[in-house]
N, C-alpha and C positions, 0 to 999 in steps of 0.2 A: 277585723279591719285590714282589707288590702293597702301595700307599700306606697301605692300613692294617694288612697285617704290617709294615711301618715304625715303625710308633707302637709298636712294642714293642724298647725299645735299654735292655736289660741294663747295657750298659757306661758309661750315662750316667746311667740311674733305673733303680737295679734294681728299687726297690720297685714304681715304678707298673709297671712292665714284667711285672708277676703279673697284671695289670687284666686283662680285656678289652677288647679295641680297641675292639668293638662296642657293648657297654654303654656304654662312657664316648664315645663319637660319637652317642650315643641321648641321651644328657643333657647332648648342647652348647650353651653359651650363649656360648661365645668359645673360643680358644686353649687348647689341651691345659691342663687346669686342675692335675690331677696334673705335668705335668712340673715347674711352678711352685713349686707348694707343696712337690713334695721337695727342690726347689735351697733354696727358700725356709727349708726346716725344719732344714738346714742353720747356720742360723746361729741357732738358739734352741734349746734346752733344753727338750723336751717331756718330761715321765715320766707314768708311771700315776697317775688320780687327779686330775690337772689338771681346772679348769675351765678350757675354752677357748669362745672366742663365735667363729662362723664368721661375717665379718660379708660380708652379701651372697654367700649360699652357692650361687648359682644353683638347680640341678634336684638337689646335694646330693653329687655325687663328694667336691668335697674333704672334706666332711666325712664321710663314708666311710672316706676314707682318713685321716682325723686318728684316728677311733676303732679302725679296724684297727690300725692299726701302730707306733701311739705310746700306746695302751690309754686315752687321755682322754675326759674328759665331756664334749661336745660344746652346744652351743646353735647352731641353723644356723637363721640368720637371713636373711630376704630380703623385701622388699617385691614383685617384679616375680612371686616365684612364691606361690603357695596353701601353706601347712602343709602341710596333708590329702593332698599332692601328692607334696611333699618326706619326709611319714612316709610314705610309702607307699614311698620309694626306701630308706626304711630297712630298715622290716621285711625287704622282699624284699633286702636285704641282710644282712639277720641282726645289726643292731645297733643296732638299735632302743631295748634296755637302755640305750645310751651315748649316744643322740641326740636332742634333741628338737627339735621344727622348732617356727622363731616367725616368724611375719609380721609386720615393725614395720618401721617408714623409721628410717634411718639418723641421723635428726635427734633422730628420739621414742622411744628407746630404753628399753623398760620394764624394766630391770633396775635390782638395786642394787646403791647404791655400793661401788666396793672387792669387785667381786664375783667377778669373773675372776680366775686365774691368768696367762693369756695371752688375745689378740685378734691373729684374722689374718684378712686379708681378698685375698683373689685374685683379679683381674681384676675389682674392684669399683671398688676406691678411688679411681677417676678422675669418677667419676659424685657423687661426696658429701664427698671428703677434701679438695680442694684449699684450700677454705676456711683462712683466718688460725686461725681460731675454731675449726676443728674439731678437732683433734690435744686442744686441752685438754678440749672438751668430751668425746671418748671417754675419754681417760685417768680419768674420775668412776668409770669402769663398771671401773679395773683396780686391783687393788691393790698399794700401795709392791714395787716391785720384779722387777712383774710385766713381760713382756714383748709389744709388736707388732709382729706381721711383716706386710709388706705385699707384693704382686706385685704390679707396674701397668703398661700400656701405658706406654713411654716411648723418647725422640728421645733421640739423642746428642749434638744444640745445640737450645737453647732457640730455639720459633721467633721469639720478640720478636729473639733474635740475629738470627736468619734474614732477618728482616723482614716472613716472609711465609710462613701454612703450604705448603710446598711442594706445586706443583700437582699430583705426581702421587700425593700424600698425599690433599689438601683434595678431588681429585676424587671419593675414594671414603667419604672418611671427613666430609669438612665442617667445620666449625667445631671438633668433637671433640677434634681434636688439641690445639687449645690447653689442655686439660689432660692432654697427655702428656709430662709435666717430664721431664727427667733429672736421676741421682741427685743431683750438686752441688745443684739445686736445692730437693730433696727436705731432704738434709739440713740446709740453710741454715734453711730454715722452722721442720723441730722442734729444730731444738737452740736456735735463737733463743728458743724457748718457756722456757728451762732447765727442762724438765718432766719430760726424758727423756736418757740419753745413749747416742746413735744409736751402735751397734753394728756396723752393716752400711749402704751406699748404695752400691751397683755396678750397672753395664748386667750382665744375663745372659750368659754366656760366649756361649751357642749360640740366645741369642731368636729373631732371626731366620729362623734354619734351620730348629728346630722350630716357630714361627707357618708357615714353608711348608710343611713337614710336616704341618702340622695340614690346611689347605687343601686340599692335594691327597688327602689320606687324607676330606675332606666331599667333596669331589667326587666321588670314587668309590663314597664309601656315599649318597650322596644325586644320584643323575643328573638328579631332575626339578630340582632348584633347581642345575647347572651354569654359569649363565651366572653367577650372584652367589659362587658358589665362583672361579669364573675371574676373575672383575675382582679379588678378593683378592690370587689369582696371580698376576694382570700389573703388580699395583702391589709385592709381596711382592719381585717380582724387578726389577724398575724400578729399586726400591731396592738393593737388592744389601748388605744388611745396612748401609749406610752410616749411616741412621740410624733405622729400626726397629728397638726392642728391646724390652726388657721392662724395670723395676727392680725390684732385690730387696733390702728395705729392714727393719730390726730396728733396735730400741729399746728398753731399757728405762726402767721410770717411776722418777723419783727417789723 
């Protein structure tokens, strides 16, 4: 089995495991986004008819996969990519009908109040959420009872524990890590808020494993950019799941 017939494990995502490998390695912006969001959708109540905000949708999979298989209204939102970019992965997706792409920062969000059903954000929220202030500021955009789910890089000890982001961490990543909380951390913040009451904060069973998976399945679809897939590899394994993972995080609003 080549690294990218790998990215297809029925017994752990059946859903995304229908994807194409290829398609979803052609709109990479970080770690298998679909693995995430199916562990992730797990622990929220999605039905048909929902409004849901994709917040920080990258190139647009997850929200693909929110409108396929949980039949919702999508808003897929992102500052780093064009609209025009992200509808165009819709159409040629065929769901178009249920997606609309919006370019906004994550600060200046033109919707309104009370307006979502749910908000999820996958492999974003470390670039915009850590913020005291932000958890209440999105909550404006949800309404009473609605639900957020989040996917985020995150460490299994906080590195202020540490003392210091580990160097075989800091060498690849930099400064970054220090917003890759774990979940205790996570949830200490918004329930402090009493805004929400946090449903879910756990490490990913399998983060690790599939962040190397993902890795080694870029390197094989992308040979010319090899050495930047490799140094993922060498730090991915260095680690040895010790403390790379992911958190997968639900709330709802009061």
């Amino acid at each position: 089995m080549t690294a990218i017939e790998d990215l297809v494990r029925p017994e752990r995502y059946p859903l995304s495991s229908t994807y194409d490998p290829v398609w979803l390695l052609d709109l990479e912006m970080g770690p298998n986004p679909l693995w995430m969001l199916e562990d992730l959708a797990r622990e929220l109540e999605l039905r048909p008819g929902m409004r849901v905000l994709d917040l920080g949708c990258g190139k647009g999979a997850t929200s693909v996969f929110l409108a396929r298989e949980f039949g919702v209204q999508v808003v897929a939102a992102d500052w780093w990519i064009a609209a025009e970019d992200t509808a165009a992965v819709f159409a040629q997706a065929g769901v178009a009908d249920r997606v609309t792409a919006a370019h906004t920062e994550a600060h200046a969000l033109p919707f309104p109040e009370e307006h979502f059903d749910a908000i999820v954000s996958i492999d974003a929220f470390e670039y915009f959420g850590t913020a005291d202030s932000y958890l209440p500021y999105l909550l404006r955009f949800l309404r009473p009872g609605g639900q957020v789910g989040v996917a985020t890089p995150a460490m299994a000890r906080e590195v202020r524990e540490l003392g210091a982001i580990p160097a075989h961490i800091e060498r690849l990543f930099g400064w970054e890590a220090m917003a890759w909380h774990t979940p205790q951390w996570w949830r200490f913040q918004w329930e402090t808020t009493k805004l929400v009451d946090v449903t879910c904060a756990r490490l990913q069973e399998h983060g690790w494993r599939d962040w190397l998976a993902w890795e080694l399945a870029l390197a094989e679809h992308r040979p010319q950019n090899l050495a930047e897939h490799q140094a993922r590899i060498e730090v991915l394994t260095i680690d040895g799941g010790e403390l790379l993972s992911f958190a997968i995080l639900a709330a709802r609003k009061r």
